[in-house]
Each structure stands twice: as C-alpha cells, then as structure tokens.
C-alpha positions in Angstrom: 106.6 192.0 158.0 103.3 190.6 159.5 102.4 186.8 159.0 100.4 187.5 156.3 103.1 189.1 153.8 105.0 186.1 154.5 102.1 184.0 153.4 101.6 186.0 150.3 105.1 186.0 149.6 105.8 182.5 150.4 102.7 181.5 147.9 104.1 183.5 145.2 106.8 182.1 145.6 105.2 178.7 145.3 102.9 179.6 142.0 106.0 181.1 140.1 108.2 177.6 140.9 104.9 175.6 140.0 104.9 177.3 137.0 108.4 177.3 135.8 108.5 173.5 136.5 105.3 172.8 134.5 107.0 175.3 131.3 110.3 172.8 131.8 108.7 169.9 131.6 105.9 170.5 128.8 106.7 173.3 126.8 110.6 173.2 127.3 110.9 169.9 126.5 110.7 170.8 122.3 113.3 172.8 122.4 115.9 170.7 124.4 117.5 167.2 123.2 119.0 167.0 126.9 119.0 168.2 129.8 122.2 171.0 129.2 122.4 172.4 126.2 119.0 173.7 124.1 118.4 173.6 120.2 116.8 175.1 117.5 114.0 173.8 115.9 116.1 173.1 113.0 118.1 171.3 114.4 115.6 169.3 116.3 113.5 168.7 113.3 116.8 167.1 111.5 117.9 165.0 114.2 114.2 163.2 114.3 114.3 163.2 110.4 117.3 161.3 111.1 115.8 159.0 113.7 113.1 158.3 111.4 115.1 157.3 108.5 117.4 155.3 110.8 113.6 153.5 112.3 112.5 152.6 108.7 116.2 151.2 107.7 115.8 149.1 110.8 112.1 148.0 109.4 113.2 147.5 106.1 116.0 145.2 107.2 113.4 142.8 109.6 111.0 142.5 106.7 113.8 141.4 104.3 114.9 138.7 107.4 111.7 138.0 107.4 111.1 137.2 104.2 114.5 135.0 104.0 113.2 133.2 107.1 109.7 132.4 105.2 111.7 131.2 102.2 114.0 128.8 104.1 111.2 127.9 106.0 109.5 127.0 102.6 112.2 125.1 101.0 113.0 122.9 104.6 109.2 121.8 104.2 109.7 121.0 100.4 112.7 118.8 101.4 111.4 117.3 104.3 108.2 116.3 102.3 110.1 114.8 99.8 112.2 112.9 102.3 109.6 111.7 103.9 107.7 110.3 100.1 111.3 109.2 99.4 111.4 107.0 103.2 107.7 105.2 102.2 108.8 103.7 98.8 
C-alpha cells in the first residue's frame, strides 16, 4: 500500500462516518424515542398523541386557575371598595 491508498482509504473512511452520523442525528432521530431501543411509527405517532392530550390537559387546567384567580381577584376589589365606602361614613 502506497501513501495514497491510505489517503483514499482513510477519506472513505471519513465520508461514510460523516454520513452515518448525520443519518443518526437527522433522519434516525423519527424513528427512535431514545437512544437504545427504536419504534415504529405507530408507536411514535401515539406516544405524541399522548403528549399532546396530556399538553392541552395541562392548558386547560391553567386557564380554569386562571379564571378562579380573576374571580377572587374581582370579588377582593368589591369588598375592599365597599370597605373602604363603609370607613368614610
């Protein structure tokens, strides 16, 4: 083996592990919740169906706080207004 067959190997080499790493980390990534085990597309599609329902429970319950807060809020003014006319007379 000259120098140069080592070079061509050698950037072979280089261009397949370039392009393995860039299929792992792009195209991989779909098929693969972590880093062990892969998945169907089934399977993926119902675990973020899941995360999705799970995200708009989680919205669903801050609006509802939200509204509480904005009612309480609402009735401490009322009182505090009416304290305050009742402090004048």
């Amino acid at each position: 083996m000259d120098l140069m067959s080592v070079l061509v190997y050698l950037s072979c080499a280089m261009v397949v592990g370039l392009g393995g790493w860039l299929f792992k980390h792009s195209v991989d990534r779909r098929v693969h919740l972590s880093n062990y085990k892969p998945v169907s597309e089934e399977v993926f599609s119902a675990k973020l169906g899941a995360l999705e329902d799970r995200l708009r429970g989680e919205i669903a319950a801050v609006k509802v706080k939200l509204d509480d807060v904005e009612k309480f809020t609402h009735h401490i003014t009322i009182r505090l207004e009416r304290f305050i006319d009742n402090e004048r007379l």
